[in-house]
N, C-alpha and C positions, 0 to 999 in steps of 0.2 A: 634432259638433253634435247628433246622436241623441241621444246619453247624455244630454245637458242637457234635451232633448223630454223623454224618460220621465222623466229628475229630477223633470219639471214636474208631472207626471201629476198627484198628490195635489191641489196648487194649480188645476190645470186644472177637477177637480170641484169646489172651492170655489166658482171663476166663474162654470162652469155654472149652479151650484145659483143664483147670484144671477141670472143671466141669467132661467134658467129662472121664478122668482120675479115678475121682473116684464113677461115676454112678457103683450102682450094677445092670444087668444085668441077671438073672437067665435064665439058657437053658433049652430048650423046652422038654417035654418026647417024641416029635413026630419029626422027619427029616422033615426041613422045605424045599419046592422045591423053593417057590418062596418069592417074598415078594412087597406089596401092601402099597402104603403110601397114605393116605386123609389130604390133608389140599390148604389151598385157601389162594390166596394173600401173601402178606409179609412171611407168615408161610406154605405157599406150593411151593413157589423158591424154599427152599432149596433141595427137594428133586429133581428139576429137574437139579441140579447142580450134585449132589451125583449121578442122576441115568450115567452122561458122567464119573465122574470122575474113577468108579468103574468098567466101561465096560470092560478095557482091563484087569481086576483083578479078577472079580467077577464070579463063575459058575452057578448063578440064575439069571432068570431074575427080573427086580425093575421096577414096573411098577407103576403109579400114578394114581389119582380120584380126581377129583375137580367139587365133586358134592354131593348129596343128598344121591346116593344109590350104592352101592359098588357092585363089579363084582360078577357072581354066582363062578367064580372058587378062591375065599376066602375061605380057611377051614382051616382043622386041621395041613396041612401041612405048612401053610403061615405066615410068619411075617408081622403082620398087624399093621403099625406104625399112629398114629394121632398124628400130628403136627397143633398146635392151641397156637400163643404165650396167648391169652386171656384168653384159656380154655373155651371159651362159643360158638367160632363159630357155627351157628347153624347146618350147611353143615356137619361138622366135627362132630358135636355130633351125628350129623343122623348115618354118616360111624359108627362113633361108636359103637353105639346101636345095629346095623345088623352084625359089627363084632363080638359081642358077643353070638349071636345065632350060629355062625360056627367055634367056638372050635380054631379059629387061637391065635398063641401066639402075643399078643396084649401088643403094648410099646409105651405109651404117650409121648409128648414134648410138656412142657407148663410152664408158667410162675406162673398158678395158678386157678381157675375160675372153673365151675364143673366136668372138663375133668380128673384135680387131684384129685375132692372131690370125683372121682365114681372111680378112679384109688386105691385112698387109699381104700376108704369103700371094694373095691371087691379081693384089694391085686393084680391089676397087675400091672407089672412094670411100674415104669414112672422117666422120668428124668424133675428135677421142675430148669427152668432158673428163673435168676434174671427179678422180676418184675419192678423195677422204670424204664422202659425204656417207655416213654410215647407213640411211634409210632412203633407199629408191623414190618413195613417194615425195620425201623433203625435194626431189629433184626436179622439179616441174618446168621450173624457170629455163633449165639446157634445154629441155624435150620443145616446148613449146617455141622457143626463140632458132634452135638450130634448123625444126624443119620450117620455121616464113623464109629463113639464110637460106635453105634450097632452092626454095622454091623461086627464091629473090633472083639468084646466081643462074637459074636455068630459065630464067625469062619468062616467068610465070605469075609474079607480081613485081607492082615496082615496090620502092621502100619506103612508103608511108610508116610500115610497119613499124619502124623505128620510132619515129617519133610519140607514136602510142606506146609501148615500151616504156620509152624516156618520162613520157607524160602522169605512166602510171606508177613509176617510181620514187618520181618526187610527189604523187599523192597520195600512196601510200606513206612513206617519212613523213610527211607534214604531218600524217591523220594518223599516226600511230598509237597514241593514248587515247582516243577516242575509238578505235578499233577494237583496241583490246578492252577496253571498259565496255565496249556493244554487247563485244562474244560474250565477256563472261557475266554480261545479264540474262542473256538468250541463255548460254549452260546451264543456270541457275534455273531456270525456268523449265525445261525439259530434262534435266539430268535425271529421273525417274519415270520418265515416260519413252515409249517410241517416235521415234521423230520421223516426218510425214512431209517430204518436202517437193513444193511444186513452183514450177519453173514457166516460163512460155518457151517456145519453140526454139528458138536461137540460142537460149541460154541451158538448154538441157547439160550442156557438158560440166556450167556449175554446178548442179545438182548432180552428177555423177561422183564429181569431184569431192564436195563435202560428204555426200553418202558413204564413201570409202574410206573418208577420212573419220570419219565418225565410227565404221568398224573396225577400223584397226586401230586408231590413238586411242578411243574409247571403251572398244570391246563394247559395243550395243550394234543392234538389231538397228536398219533405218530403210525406207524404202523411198522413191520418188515417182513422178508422172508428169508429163509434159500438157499444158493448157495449148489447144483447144483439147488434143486428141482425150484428154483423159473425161473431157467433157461428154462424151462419145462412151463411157464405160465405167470409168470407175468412180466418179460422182454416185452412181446410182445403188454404189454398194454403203454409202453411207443415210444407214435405214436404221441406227439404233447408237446409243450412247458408247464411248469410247473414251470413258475420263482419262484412259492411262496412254492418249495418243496427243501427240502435240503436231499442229500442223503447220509448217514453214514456207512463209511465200518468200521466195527471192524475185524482188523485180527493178526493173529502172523505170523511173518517172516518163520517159516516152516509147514505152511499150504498144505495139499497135494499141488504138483504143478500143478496137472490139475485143480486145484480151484482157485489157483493163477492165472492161463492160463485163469482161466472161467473170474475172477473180471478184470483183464487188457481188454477183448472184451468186457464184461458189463459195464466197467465207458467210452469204448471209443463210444457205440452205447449211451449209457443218457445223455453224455456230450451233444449231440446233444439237449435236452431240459432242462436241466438246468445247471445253471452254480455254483452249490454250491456244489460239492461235494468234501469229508471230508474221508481221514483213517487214523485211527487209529489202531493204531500198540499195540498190549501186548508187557510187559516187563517179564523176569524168563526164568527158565529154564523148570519147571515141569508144566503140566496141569494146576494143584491147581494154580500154583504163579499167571501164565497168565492169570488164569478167576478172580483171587480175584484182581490183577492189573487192567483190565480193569470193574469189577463189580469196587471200588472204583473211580475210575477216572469220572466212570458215573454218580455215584451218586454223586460227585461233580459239575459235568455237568449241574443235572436237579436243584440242589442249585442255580446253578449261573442263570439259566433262570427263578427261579423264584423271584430272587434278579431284575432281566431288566423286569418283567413282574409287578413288586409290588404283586407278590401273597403271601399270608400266606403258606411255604409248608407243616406245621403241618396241618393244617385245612382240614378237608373231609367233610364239611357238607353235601354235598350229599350221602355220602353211611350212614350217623349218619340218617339223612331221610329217604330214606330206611330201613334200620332196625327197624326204630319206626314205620315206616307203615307195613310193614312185621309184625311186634309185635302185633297189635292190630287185625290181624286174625288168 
């Protein structure tokens, strides 16, 4: 059932983009400075995707929470977004509930579950995606397209955005068997090892992205670091051999060049202990195409390891456990 999820992905951001299209949006009576998003997992990516895409556009800053209790500087000035495809995250309801004591102008994403029923009842805005999508994380495409729609609607960027979207939709379709033939050579190649993935700075969110996806469709262990800063610390932890680690560069051919400079000295000191490493390259022109190019690629990636591992990668029963023991206090 995954494989069919990610098939969907291209289609997913078509809907979005319509969805997105005709959310209504009302503006705030108060100048908002900044803006503050809560949500976890599958439905808190997306804003760490929105918060790169918008940097060199955007004159507030978009800062995120993925947690229980939201920042004191939330107020009247703030666009305070919860992002919950379930509507019941419990983290999220907490943000919630405390964003409503400081007067911020407050815009749900959700698919349905009490986040819309206290949305409707109280009259704040909320944009409600399509519920039959059975696995939160397959849902990237709402999360990330509804909040650029916010942001677009409250005068916070214009809509370039769209056409990056559009642009990364038909690149992906065009390059879909070549996609999927990539990941499942890459699978192939780490499906027994830990996989070790580094990023440069602006692209961290893809590596968050496939990290997660990699422990939940494949039930493995994955960790990642950001170039320069990992330049700065954890380079210098690799002092000895590691044959059971594989290391994954995800990059775009116009990368600042001194990060290009950094990754050519860093694969040529880890070569030194192991012998699996891997880059990958983004395809596009714009920001948007390249991270939604290499976000799909991945997630076909963590598909195919968990096809060579026999894992179910709909199944979570360990977080469905935790929350029923969570539940019972």
């Amino acid at each position: 059932m995954m494989d069919q999820l990610i098939a969907r992905f291209p289609d997913q951001l078509v809907e979005a983009l319509e969805i997105g299209e005709q959310a209504r949006i009302n503006y705030h009576t108060h100048k908002i400075h900044k803006v503050y998003v809560a949500g976890l997992g599958g439905s808190g990516i997306g804003a760490d995707f929105v918060k790169e895409f918008i940097k060199d556009s955007s004159m507030i800053p978009y800062n995120i929470g993925k947690g229980y209790s939201i920042p004191k500087y939330v107020d009247v000035y703030t666009l305070a977004i919860c992002s919950s495809y379930s509507g019941n995250t419990e983290e999220t309801l907490s943000s919630f509930y405390q964003m409503l004591e400081t007067g911020a102008k407050i815009v749900v994403i959700s698919s349905g579950g009490k986040l819309i029923e206290e949305a409707k009842k109280r009259q704040i805005d909320y944009i409600q995606v399509p519920s039959d999508w059975p696995s939160p994380r397959a849902c990237l495409g709402y999360s990330i397209v509804q909040q650029l729609f916010i942001m677009h609607k409250l005068g916070f960027i214009d809509d370039n955005f769209k056409q990056g979207i559009r642009a990364a939709i038909d690149l992906i379709k065009f390059d879909t068997e070549a996609i999927q033939s990539a990941a499942k050579q890459v699978a192939e190649r780490i499906v027994d090892k830990v996989p070790i993935l580094y990023v440069t700075d602006r692209m961290e969110a893809v590596a968050v992205r496939l990290r997660q996806q990699i422990n939940e469709n494949a039930k493995m262990l994955c960790w990642h670091h950001v170039i320069p800063e990992m330049n700065h610390n954890e380079l210098v932890g690799w002092t000895e051999n590691h044959p059971d680690k594989a290391v994954i560069y995800l990059r775009n051919k116009d990368d600042d060049s001194r990060n290009q400079l950094r990754i050519d000295i860093n694969q040529e000191i880890i070569s030194k202990y192991t012998d699996t490493i891997i880059d990958i390259f983004s395809k596009g022109n714009s920001l948007i195409e390249k991270v939604l190019y290499l976000v799909h690629l991945g997630d076909w990636i963590s598909w195919y390891l968990s096809v060579h591992r026999g894992a179910d990668a709909v199944e979570i029963g360990v977080i469905d456990y935790l929350k029923s023991e969570l539940a019972k206090v």
